[in-house]
N, C-alpha and C positions, 0 to 999 in steps of 0.2 A: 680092296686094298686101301688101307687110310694109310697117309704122309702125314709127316708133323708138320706144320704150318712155320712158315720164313716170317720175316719180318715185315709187318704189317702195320698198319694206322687208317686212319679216316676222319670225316669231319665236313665244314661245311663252305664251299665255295660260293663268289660271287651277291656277300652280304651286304647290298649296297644300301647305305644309313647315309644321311642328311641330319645335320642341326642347326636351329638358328640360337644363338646369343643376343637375346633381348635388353639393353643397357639404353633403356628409356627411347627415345628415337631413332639411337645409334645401333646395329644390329653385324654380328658377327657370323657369319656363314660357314658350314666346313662339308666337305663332299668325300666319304670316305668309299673304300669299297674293301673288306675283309673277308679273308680267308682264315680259319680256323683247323687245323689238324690235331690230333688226340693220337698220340703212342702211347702203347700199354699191355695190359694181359686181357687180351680179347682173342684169346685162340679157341678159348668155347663156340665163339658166335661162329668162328668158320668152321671148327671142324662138329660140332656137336649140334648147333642150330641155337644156343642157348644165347637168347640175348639180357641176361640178369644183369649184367657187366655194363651194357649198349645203353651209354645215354644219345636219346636224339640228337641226329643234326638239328632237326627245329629246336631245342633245347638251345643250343648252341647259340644259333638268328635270332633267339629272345631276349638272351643273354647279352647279344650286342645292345640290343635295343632299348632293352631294362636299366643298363646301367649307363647310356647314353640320356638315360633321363637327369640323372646328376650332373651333365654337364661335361666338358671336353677339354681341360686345362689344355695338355699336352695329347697329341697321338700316342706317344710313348708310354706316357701314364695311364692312358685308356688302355692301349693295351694289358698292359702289368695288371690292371683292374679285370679285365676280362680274363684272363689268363689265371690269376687267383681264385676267379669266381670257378672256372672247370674245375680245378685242382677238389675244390671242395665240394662238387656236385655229381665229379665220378671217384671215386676210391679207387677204381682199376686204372686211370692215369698213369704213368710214368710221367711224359713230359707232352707239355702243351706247346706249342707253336703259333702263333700269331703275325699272320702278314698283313699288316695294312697299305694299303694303297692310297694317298689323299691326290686328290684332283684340284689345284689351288683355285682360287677366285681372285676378283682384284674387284676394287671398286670402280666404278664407273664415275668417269670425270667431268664434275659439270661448274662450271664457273670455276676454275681453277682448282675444288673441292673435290674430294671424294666421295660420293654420293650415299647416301646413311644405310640406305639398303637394296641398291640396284647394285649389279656385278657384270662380269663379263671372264670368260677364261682370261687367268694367268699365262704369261710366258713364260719356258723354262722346261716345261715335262710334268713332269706327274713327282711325287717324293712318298718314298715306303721306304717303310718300319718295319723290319722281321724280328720278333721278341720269340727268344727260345727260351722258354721257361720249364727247368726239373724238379720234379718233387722235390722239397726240403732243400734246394741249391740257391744262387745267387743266378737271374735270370744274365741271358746272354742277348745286346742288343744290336743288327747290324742296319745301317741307314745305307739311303741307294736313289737312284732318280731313273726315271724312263723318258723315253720319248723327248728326249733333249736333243731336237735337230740345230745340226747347225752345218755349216758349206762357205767354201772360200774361193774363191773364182782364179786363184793364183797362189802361189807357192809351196803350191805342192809336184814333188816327180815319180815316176816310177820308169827304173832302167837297170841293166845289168843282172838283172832276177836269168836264175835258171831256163835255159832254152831245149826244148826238144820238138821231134816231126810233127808236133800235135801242138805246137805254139803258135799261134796266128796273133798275139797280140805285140801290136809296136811299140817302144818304147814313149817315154814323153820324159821331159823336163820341165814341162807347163801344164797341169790340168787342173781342171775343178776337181776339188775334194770335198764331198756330201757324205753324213752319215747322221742315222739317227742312236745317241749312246743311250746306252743301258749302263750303269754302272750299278754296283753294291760296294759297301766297304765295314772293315769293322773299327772298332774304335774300343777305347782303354779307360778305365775309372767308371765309379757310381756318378759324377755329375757332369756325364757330358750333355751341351746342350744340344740337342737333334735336331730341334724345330730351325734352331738356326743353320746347323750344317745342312740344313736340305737346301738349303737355299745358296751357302755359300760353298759348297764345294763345288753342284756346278759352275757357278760364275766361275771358278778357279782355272777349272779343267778348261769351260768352253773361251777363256780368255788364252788360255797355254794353246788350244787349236789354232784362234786367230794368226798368236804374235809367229808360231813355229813354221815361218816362212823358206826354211832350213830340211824341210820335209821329206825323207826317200823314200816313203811310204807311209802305212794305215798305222805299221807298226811302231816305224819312228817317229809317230807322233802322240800313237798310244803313250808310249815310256814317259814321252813327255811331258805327256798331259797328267800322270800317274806320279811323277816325280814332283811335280809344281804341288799337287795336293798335297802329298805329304809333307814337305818344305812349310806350306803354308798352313796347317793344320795337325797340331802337335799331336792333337787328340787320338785320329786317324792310326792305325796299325797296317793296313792294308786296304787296298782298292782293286778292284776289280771290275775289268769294262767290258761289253761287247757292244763292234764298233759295225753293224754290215758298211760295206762300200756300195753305195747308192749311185755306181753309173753314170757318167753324162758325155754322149759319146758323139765327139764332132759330127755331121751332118756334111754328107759329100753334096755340095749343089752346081759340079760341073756339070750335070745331066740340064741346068737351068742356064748353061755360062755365065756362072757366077764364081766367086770365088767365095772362101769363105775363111777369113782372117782369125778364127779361133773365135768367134761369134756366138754360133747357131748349133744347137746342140738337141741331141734327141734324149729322155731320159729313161733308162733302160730301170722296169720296174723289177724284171726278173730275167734271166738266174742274176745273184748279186754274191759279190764275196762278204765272207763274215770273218773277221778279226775279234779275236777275245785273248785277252793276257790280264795277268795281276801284278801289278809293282807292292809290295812289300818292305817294310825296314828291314835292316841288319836283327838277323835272331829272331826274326819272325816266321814261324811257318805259315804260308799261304793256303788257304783253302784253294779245295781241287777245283776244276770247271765244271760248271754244272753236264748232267748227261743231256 
């Protein structure tokens, strides 16, 4: 018995590229890591064995690589460049997908300079690029950051939430609040600039965590944090976060007699709750959460 084949893609995960930008002594660094996906008419390959259609994943890793040789204006533009380059090297495409992941650097600081070509990790997270590009369409670009921790040691509560026989948690009006954001979001017009938004929406968001001393939860500060973006960044059409709640959960040390003044605190790595919501403009529809 043969099925007709669902919908399907594939492609090449975990394409980690390196460049340096050589400007005489001075030298520019970029640390990417891409993912590539290919939708299309590849129902031969599954249901018949016929790979005439199946261009390599290696194809794909070489393609990063080859056209990394010209240099790295923008992430975004690299992508759109890689992205062009599938369209034209499989006919059975539909639409190409491109997720970049950049891992920032910073220079390393010596006599008050930034040092020509010594680095060291960036603060802030990570910033990706996901470029949806369709045959013969106008590509779709959305920006995002990962790994943005941040934690406040005060002004945050959680109380009044639904109670039942399987509740054992008390309430607070004082705790730490830690979480590491994920955020994505989309944006409007041919010239937005992304390099820059990666870097200033989180300051946006993780400044709206700080000041939201006002906090009744992950969730009331999510909105918050979702709303100050879009306020402050016209470009933005929607945001989208996932926030887990990273635990830190006072430490009983009567067994020591001692007291413990909101001090000392154990930090629970697992199980942890995870918060995700999208703030949206007026007349925007929000993409769904991911599965």
């Amino acid at each position: 018995m043969t099925y007709p084949m669902g919908p399907n893609r594939y492609g090449k995960s975990g394409i980690r590229l390196a460049t340096v930008a050589r400007d005489g002594d001075r030298h520019t660094f970029r640390d990417l890591d891409i993912e590539v996906r290919l939708e299309g008419a590849f129902e031969a390959a599954h249901v018949d064995g016929d790979n005439a259609a199946v261009l390599p994943t290696d194809t794909m890793r070489g393609t990063c690589f080859a056209l990394a040789r010209d240099g790295i204006d923008t992430v975004a533009g690299f992508a759109r460049r890689v992205a062009d380059r599938l369209l034209v090297a499989s006919p059975a495409v539909r639409q190409v997908t491109i997720e970049v992941v950049a891992h920032p650097w910073e220079r390393i600081e010596v006599d008050g300079r930034g040092h020509d070509h010594a680095f060291r990790p960036a603060p802030g997270g990570d910033q990706v690029i996901v470029l949806t590009q369709p045959r013969d369409q106008a590509p779709e670009i959305q920006g995002g950051a990962r790994g943005v921790r941040v934690l406040k040691t005060t002004g945050s509560a959680f109380s009044d939430y639904l109670v039942d026989e399987h509740t054992t948690l008390p309430p607070t009006r004082d705790r730490i609040m830690a979480t590491t954001v994920e955020a994505r979001w989309g944006t409007t017009g041919p010239d937005v600039e992304h390099e820059r938004l990666a870097t200033a929406v989180p300051a946006s968001f993780a400044a709206t965590f700080a000041e939201h001393d006002q906090s009744e939860s992950v969730q009331h500060t999510l909105h918050a944090m979702g709303s100050a973006v879009l306020d402050a960044h016209p470009e933005l059409t929607w945001i989208r976060f996932r926030m887990p709640n990273e635990h830190h959960n006072l430490v009983d040390l009567s067994p020591y007699g001692l007291d413990n003044p909101n001090e000392v605190f154990v930090v629970a790595d697992r199980p942890f709750g995870v918060i995700e919501g999208v703030v949206a403009r007026d007349g925007v529809q929000p993409p769904e959460l991911p599965g």
